[in-house]
C-alpha positions in Angstrom: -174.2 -98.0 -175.3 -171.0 -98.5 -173.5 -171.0 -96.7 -169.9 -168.2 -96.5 -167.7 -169.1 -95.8 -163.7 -165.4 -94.8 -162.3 -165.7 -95.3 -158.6 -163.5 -93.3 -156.9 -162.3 -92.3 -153.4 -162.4 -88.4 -153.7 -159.8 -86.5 -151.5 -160.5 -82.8 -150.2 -158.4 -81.5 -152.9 -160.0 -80.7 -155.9 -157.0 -80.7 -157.8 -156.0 -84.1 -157.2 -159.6 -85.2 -157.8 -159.1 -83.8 -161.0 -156.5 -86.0 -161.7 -158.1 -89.4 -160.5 -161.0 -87.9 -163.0 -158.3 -87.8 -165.9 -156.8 -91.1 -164.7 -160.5 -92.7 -165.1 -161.8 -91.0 -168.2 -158.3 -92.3 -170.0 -158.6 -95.8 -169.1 -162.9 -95.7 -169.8 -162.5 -94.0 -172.9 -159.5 -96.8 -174.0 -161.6 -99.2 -173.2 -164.8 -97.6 -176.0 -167.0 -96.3 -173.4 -169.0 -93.2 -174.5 -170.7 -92.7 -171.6 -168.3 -92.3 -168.0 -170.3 -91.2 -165.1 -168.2 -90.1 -161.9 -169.3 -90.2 -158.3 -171.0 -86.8 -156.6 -168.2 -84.9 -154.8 -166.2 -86.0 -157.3 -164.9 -82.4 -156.9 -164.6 -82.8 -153.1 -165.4 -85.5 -150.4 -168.1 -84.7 -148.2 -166.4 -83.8 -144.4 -165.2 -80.9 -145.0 -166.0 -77.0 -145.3 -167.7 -76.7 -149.3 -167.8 -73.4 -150.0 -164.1 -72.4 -149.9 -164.2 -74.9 -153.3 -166.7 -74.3 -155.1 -166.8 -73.0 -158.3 -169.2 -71.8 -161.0 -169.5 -73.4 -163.9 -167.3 -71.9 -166.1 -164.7 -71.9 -163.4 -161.2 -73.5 -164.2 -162.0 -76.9 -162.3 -165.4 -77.6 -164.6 -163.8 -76.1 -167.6 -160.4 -78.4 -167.0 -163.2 -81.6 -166.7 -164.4 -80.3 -170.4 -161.0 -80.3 -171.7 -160.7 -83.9 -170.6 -163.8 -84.9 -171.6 -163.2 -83.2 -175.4 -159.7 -84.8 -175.5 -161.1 -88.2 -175.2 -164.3 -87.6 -177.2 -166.5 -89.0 -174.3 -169.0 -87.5 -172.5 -168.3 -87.1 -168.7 -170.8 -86.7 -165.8 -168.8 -85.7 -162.6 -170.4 -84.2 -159.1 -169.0 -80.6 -158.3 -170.1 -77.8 -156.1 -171.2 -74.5 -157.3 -172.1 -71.5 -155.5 -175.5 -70.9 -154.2 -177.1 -68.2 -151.7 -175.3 -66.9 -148.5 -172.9 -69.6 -147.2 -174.3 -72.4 -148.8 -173.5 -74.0 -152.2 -175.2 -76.5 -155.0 -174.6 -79.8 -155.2 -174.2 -80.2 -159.0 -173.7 -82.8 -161.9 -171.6 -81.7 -164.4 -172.0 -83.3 -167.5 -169.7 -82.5 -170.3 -168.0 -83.4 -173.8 -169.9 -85.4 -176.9 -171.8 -82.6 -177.5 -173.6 -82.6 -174.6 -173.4 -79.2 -172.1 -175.6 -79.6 -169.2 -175.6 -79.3 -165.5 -178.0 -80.5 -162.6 -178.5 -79.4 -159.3 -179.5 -82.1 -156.7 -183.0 -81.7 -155.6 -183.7 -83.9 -152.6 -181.2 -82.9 -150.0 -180.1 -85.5 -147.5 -181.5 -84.6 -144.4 -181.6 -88.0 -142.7 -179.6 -90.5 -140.8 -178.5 -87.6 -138.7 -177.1 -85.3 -141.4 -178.3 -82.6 -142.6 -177.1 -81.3 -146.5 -179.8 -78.3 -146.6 -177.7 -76.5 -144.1 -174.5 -76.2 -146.5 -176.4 -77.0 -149.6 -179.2 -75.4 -151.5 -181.7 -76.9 -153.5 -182.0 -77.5 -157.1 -185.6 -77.5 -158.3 -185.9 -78.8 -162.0 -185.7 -82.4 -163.3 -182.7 -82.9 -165.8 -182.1 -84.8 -169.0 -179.6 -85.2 -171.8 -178.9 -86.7 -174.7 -175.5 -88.9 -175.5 -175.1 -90.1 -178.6 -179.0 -89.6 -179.4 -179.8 -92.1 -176.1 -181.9 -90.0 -173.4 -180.2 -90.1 -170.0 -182.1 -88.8 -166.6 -179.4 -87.2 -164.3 -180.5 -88.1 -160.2 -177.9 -87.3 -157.5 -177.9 -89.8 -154.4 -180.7 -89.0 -151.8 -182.9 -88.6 -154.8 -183.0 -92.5 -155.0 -185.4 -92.9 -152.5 -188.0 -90.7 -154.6 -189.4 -92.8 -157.5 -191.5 -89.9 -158.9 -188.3 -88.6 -160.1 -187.5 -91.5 -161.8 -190.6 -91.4 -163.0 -190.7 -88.3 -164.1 -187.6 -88.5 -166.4 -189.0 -91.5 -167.6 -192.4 -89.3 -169.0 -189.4 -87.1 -170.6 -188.0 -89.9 -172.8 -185.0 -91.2 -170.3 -183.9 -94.9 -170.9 -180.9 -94.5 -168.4 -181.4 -92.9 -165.0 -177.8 -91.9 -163.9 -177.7 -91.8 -160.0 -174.2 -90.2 -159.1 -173.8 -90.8 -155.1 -171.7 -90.5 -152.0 -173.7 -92.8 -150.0 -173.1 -93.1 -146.6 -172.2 -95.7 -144.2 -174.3 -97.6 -141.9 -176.1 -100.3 -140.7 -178.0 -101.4 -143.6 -176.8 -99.0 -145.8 -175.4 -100.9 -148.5 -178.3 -103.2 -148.8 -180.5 -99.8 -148.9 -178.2 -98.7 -152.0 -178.9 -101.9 -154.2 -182.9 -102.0 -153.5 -183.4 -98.9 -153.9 -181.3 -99.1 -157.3 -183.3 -102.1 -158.6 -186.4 -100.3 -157.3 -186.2 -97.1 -159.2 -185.0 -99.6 -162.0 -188.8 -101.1 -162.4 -190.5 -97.7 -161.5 -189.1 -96.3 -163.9 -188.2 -99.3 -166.5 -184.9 -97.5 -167.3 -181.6 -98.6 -166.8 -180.2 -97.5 -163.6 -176.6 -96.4 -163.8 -175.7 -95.8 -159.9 -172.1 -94.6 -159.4 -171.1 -94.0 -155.8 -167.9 -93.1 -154.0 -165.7 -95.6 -153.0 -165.1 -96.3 -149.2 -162.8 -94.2 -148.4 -161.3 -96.7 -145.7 -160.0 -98.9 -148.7 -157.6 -96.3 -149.5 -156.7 -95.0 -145.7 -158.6 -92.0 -145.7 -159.1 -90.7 -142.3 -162.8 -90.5 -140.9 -164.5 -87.4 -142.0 -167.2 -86.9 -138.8 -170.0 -89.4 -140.3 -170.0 -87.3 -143.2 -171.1 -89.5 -146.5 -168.2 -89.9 -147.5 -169.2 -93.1 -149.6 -169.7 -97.1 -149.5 -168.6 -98.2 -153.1 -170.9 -101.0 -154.7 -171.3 -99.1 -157.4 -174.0 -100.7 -160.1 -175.7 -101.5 -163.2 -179.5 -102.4 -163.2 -181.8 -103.5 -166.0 -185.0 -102.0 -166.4 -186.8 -105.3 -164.9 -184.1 -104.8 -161.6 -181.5 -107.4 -162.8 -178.1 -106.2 -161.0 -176.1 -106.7 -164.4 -172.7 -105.9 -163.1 -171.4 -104.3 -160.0 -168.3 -103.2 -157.9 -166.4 -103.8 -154.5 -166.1 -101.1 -152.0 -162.5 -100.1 -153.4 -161.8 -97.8 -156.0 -162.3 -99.6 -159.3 -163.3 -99.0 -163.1 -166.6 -100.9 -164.2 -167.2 -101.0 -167.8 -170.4 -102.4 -169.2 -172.5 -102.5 -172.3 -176.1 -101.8 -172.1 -178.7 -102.8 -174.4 -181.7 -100.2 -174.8 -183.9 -102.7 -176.6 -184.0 -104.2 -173.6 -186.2 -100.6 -172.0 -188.6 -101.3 -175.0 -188.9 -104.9 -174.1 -189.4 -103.8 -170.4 -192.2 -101.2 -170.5 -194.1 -103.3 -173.5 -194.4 -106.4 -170.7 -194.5 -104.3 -167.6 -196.3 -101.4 -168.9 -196.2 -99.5 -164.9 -195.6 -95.8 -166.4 -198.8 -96.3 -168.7 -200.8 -97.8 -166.0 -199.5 -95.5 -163.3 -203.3 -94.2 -162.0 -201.4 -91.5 -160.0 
């Protein structure tokens, strides 16, 4: 399969968003990829008030991402907000076109370093998968890449991708976090590990959002035995890479951890 992980530096206008969405599904899609995954808050950058933006899902932004997406014949995963309870929203992976009509709503919320997502955001509660082109593809939204069972448990569901679509924020440490944790859930789960995250925004000249995660770029590829295959800078970019699922067969017959897991 032939993924493209567009690694953009998302604005707080959804519009234009939407437009650096069309400019990156038009070059992936020239370039044969079936597969283009998009950062979370693709929609809108972290930093700023959410629920004036978001949108259900059959709302004009999500429904403008599925006329891209069916324009191009790909299939799209892009972060958005929906509306939740009260004043809070859902952080939520749309993913679109190919046949394939799904949505999932983060589940681990990022209440660390400081932050605290679970007071704007609500939970989602239900692990997600899809299928693109027949491959099985776990959907994981940032924080949750610190919790292998999650991994895991797309894994028991047939994934051989794990997506992780990310604003990851900055920090001592943090970008070194980003790529163990990547090659971690990689050979938990003996998937490929597909992690798209928002560029830094202070590539483009973005002004500082309050220590909102507003994104480190580094956006990666992992093999299911944690081999970084291909990677990105911290500026917005375009990574385009083909992925061999032989190779996930291969992995789990010589490093069989999800049928020797004992708990």
């Amino acid at each position: 399969m032939r993924i493209a992980l567009a690694q953009i530096a998302s604005t707080p206008d959804p519009a234009a968003n939407l437009e650096l969405l069309r400019d990156a599904v038009t070059a992936a899609a020239a370039r044969g990829a079936r597969l283009v995954v998009l950062p979370e808050a693709t929609m809108c950058c972290f930093g700023v008030p959410l629920r004036p933006v978001a949108e259900p899902l059959d709302g004009p932004w999500a429904q403008a991402v599925r006329d891209i997406a069916t324009e191009h014949g790909v299939t799209v995963v892009a972060g958005m907000f929906t509306p939740a309870d009260a004043d809070r929203v859902r952080n939520t992976l749309l993913v679109t076109g190919g046949g394939v009509e799904a949505h999932y709503d983060k589940v681990h919320l990022f209440d660390a370093f400081g932050f605290q997502e679970s007071r704007t955001v609500a939970p989602g509660f239900d692990p997600v998968l899809v299928e693109v082109d027949g491959v099985p593809v776990g959907l994981t939204t940032c924080y949750d890449v610190r919790f292998p069972g999650l991994f895991q448990a797309l894994a028991d569901r047939g994934a051989l991708i794990s997506v992780v679509a990310a604003s990851w924020g900055a920090g001592p440490g943090k970008v070194e976090q980003w790529e163990v944790l990547a090659r971690a859930r990689a050979l938990d789960s003996t998937t490929f590990v597909v992690a798209c995250g928002q560029a830094d925004p202070a590539t483009t000249g973005a002004p500082e959002r309050g220590g909102a995660p507003t994104g480190v770029g580094n956006s990666l590829v992992v093999s299911p035995l944690g081999e970084v295959r291909a990677r990105l800078g911290e500026g917005p970019d375009l990574l385009v890479v083909d992925v061999d699922l032989d190779e996930v067969t291969s992995a789990r017959a010589v490093v069989p951890v999800l049928a020797n897991r004992r708990f």
